[in-house]
C-alpha positions in Angstrom: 0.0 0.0 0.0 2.5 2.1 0.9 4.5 1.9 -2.3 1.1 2.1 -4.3 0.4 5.6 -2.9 4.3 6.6 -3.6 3.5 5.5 -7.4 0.3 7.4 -7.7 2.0 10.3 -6.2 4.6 10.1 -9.1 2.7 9.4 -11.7 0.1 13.0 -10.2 3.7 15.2 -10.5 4.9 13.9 -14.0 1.3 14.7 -15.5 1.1 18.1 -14.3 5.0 18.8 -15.6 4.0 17.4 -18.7 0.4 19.7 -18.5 2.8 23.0 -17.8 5.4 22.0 -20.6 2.3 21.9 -22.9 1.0 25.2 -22.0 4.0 26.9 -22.7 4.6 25.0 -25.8 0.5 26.5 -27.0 -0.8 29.4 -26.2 -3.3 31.6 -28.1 -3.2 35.1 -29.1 -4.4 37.4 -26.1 -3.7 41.0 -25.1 -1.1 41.5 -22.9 -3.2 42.7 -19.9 -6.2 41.6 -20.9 -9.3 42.6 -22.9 -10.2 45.1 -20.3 -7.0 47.3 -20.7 -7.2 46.6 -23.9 -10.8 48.5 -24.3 -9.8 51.1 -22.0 -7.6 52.7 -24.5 -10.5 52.9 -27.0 -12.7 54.6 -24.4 -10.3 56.7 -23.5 -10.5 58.4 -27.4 -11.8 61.8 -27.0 -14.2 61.8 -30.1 -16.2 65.0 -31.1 -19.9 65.3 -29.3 -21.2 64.4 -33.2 -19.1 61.2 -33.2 -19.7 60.3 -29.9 -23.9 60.2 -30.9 -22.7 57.8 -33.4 -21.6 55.3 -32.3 -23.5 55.2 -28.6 -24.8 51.7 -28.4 -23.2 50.5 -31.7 -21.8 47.4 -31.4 -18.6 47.3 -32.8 -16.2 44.3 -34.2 -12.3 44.5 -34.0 -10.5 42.5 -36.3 -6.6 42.1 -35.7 -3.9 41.0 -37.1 -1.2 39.7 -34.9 2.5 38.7 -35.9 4.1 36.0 -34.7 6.1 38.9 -32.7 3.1 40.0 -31.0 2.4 43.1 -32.5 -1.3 44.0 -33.4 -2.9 45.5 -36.3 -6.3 46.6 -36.7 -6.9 45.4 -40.2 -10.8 45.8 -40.2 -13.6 47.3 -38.5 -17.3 46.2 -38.5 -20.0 48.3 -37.4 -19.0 52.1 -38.0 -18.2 53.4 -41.2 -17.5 57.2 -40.6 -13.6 57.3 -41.9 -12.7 59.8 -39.0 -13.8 57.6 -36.5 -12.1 54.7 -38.0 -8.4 56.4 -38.6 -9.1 57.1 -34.8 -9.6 53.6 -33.9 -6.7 52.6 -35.7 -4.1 55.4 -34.4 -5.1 54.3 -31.2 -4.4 50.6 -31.8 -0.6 51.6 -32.8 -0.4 52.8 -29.3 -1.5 49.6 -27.5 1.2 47.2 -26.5 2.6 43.9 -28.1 -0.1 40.9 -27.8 1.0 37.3 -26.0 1.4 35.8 -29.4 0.1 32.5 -30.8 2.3 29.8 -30.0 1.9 25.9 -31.6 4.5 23.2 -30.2 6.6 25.8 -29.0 6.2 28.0 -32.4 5.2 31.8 -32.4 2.9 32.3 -35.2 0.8 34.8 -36.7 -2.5 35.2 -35.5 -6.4 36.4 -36.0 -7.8 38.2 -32.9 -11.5 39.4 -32.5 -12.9 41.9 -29.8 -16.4 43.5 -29.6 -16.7 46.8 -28.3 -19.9 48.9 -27.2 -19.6 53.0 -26.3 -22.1 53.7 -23.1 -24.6 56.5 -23.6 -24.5 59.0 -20.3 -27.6 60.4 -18.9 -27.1 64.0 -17.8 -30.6 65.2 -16.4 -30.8 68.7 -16.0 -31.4 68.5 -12.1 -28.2 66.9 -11.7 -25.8 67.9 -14.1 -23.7 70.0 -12.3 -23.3 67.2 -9.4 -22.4 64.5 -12.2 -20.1 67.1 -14.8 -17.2 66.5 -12.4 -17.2 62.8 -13.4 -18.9 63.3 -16.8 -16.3 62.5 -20.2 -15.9 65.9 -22.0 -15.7 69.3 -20.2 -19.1 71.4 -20.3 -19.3 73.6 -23.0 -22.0 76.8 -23.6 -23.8 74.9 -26.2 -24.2 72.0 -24.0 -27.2 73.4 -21.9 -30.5 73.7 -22.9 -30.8 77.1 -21.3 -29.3 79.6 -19.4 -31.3 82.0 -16.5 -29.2 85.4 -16.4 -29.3 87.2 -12.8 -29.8 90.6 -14.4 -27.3 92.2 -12.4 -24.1 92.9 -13.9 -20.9 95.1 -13.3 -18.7 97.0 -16.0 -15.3 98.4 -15.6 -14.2 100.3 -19.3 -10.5 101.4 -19.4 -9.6 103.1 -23.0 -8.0 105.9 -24.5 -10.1 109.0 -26.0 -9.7 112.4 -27.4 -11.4 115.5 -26.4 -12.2 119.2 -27.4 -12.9 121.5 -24.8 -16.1 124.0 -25.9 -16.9 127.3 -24.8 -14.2 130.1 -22.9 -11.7 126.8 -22.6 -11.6 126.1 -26.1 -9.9 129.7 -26.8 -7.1 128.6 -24.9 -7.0 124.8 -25.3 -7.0 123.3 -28.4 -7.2 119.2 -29.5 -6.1 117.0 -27.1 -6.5 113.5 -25.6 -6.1 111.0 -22.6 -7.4 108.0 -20.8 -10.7 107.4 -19.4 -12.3 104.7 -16.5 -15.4 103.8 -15.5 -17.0 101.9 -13.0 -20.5 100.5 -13.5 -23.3 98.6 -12.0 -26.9 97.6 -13.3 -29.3 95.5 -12.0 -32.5 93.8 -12.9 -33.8 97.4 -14.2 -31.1 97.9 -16.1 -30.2 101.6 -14.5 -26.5 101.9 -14.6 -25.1 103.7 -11.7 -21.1 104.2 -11.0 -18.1 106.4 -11.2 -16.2 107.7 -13.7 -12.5 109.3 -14.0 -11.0 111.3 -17.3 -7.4 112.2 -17.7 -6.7 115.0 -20.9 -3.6 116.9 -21.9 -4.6 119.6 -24.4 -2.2 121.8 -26.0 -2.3 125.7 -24.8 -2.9 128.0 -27.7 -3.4 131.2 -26.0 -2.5 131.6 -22.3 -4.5 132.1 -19.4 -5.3 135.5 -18.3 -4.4 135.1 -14.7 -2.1 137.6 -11.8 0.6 135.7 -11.9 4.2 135.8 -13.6 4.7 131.4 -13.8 5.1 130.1 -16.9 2.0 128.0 -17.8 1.9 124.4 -19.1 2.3 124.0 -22.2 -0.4 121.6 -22.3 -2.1 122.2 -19.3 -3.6 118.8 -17.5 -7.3 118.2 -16.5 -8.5 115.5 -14.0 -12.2 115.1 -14.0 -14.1 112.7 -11.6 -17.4 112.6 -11.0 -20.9 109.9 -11.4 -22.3 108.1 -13.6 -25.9 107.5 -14.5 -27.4 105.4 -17.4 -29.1 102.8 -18.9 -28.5 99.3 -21.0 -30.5 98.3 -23.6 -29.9 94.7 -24.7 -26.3 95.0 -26.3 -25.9 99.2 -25.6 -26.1 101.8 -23.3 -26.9 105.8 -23.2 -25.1 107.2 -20.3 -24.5 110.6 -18.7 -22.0 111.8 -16.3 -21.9 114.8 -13.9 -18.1 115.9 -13.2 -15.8 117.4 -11.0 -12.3 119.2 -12.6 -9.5 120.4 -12.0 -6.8 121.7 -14.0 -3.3 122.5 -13.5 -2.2 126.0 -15.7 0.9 126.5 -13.8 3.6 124.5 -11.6 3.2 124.4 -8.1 6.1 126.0 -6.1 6.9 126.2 -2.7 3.4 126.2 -0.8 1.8 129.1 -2.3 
């Protein structure tokens, strides 16, 4: 008995040598880490939002060729037929690693591999699409939502260059000039803009002020005017007015008189 159990024993470990021998010596075509990597890269291609509704729930075939080295190529595709789609399928598949290559009594041969893919359609309901974007395949884009609710409110700062003409008693001793002007504005739901404003001009002297003093005046004096703003927006413009302070400088400034 004792030796019969010591036989069987035997007998058990040369079969399963002989079993892994033969495994190594056959194996078939396979991706190297497995279908699911192997989809994975195709999911990962970021298709336009037109492709994408294409192939949603299409079930698509993959038809490789595989050298006896391993390496795949996609030599047909069954179930899409839009060419930009398929030259992205393919670009990707030069991308993917080397298959485990057929193998026959110890011989690497080349090989025919098949894989079946289907896209997922995503559900976005309008409730919960800012929750789920976060985890959701292509960024948000304007076009994306059905509709958008404006608050009415809004706030406008303008920064730009201008030129300016003084009128009246001024414009005998200033002539053309120009500067920088900022404004600050708010509307709300009424669209009544309200906000401040600040102007900056140089204008060239022409004919000097008649003042009691001897200073030599500016030859382009500066004017600083600040003041309010008060308007209105309608749809895509506005009609504004503003009510300033000024002051100008004619002469420098010495010692504290």
């Amino acid at each position: 008995m004792k030796y019969t159990i010591s036989i069987i024993f035997l007998l058990t470990s040369i079969l399963r040598i002989n079993a892994q021998v033969l495994d190594s010596l056959n194996q078939n075509a396979s991706p190297k880490y497995g279908i699911n990597q192997l989809a994975i890269k195709y999911f990962g291609i970021e298709f336009t939002k037109e492709q994408r509704k294409e192939i949603e729930n299409v079930e698509i075939e993959f038809i490789y060729s595989i050298d006896k080295y391993g390496n795949p190529t996609l030599a047909e595709i069954n179930g899409v037929t839009n060419q930009e789609i398929v030259d992205s399928l393919k670009n990707k598949t030069k991308e993917i690693e080397r298959f485990n290559p057929q193998v026959r009594n110890g011989v690497a041969e080349p090989a025919i591999y098949f894989m079946k893919l289907t896209f997922p359609t995503y559900k976005l309901y309008q409730r919960k699409y800012g929750m789920l974007q976060g985890s959701a395949y292509n960024e948000a884009k304007l076009e994306d939502f059905e509709y958008l609710n404006t608050s009415g409110q809004r706030f406008d700062m303008t920064i730009g260059g201008l030129v300016n003409q003084f009128i009246g008693n001024p414009s005998r001793h200033l002539g053309f000039g120009g500067g920088m002007k900022i404004d600050l504005g708010y509307a709300g739901k009424n669209n009544i803009i309200y906000g401040l404003n600040m102007s900056f001009y140089g204008n060239k002297l022409k004919k000097e002020y008649p003042i009691n003093s001897t200073r030599e005046q500016f030859e382009a004096p500066p004017t600083l005017l600040v003041g309010l703003i008060l308007g209105k927006w309608f749809d895509k413009f506005n009609i504004q007015g503003e009510i300033n302070l000024g002051v100008q400088n004619i002469t420098k400034k010495l010692g504290e008189k």
